[in-house]
C-alpha positions as CSV (number, residue, x, y, z in Angstrom):
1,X,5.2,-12.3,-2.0
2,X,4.6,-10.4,-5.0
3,X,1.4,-8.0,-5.3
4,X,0.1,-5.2,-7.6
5,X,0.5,-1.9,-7.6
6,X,-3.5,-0.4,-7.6
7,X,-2.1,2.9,-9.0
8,X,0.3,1.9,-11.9
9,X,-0.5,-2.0,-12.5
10,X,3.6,-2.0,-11.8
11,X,4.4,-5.7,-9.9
12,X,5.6,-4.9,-6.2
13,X,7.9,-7.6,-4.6
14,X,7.6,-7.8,-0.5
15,X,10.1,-10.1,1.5
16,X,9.1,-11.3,4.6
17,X,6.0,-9.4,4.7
18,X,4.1,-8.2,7.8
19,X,1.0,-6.3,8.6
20,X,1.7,-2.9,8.8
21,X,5.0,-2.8,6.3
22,X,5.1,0.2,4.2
23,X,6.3,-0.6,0.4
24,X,7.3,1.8,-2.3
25,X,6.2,1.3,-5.7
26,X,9.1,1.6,-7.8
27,X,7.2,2.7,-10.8
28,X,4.9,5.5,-9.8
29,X,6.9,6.1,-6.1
30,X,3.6,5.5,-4.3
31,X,3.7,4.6,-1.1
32,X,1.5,1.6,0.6
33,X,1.0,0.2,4.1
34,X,0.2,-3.5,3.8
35,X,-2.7,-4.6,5.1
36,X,-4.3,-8.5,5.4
37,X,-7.7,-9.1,5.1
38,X,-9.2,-13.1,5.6
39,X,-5.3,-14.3,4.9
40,X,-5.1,-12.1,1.5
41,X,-2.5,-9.3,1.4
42,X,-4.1,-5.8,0.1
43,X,-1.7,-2.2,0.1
44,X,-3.4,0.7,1.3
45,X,-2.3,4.2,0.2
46,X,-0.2,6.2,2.7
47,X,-1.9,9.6,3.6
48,X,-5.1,8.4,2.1
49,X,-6.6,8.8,6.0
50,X,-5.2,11.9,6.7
51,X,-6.6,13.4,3.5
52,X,-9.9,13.0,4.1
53,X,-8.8,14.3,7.6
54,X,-7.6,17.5,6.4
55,X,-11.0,18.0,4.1
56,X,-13.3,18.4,7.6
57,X,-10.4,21.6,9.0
């Protein structure tokens, strides 16, 4: 499966992917969690969560 990186554009290559995989892109190093909504993949930052998290402390 191949997707696209929403930080860089940079094309990210998954074997075997399943929910919940974290990729690396190899462009900017971002890390993503991928996610699948109505049977299309999508990658959700890492951290993003805890960020806004950290924001109410």
């Amino acid at each position: 499966m191949i997707v696209e990186c929403p930080i860089c554009d940079a094309t990210i290559t998954v074997k075997n992917p399943q929910e919940g995989d974290v990729v690396v892109c190899q462009e900017c190093d971002t890390e993503f969690e991928l996610v699948q909504f109505d049977d299309e993949w999508d990658l959700l930052e890492v951290g993003e969560e805890d960020w806004e998290e950290d924001d109410d402390l």
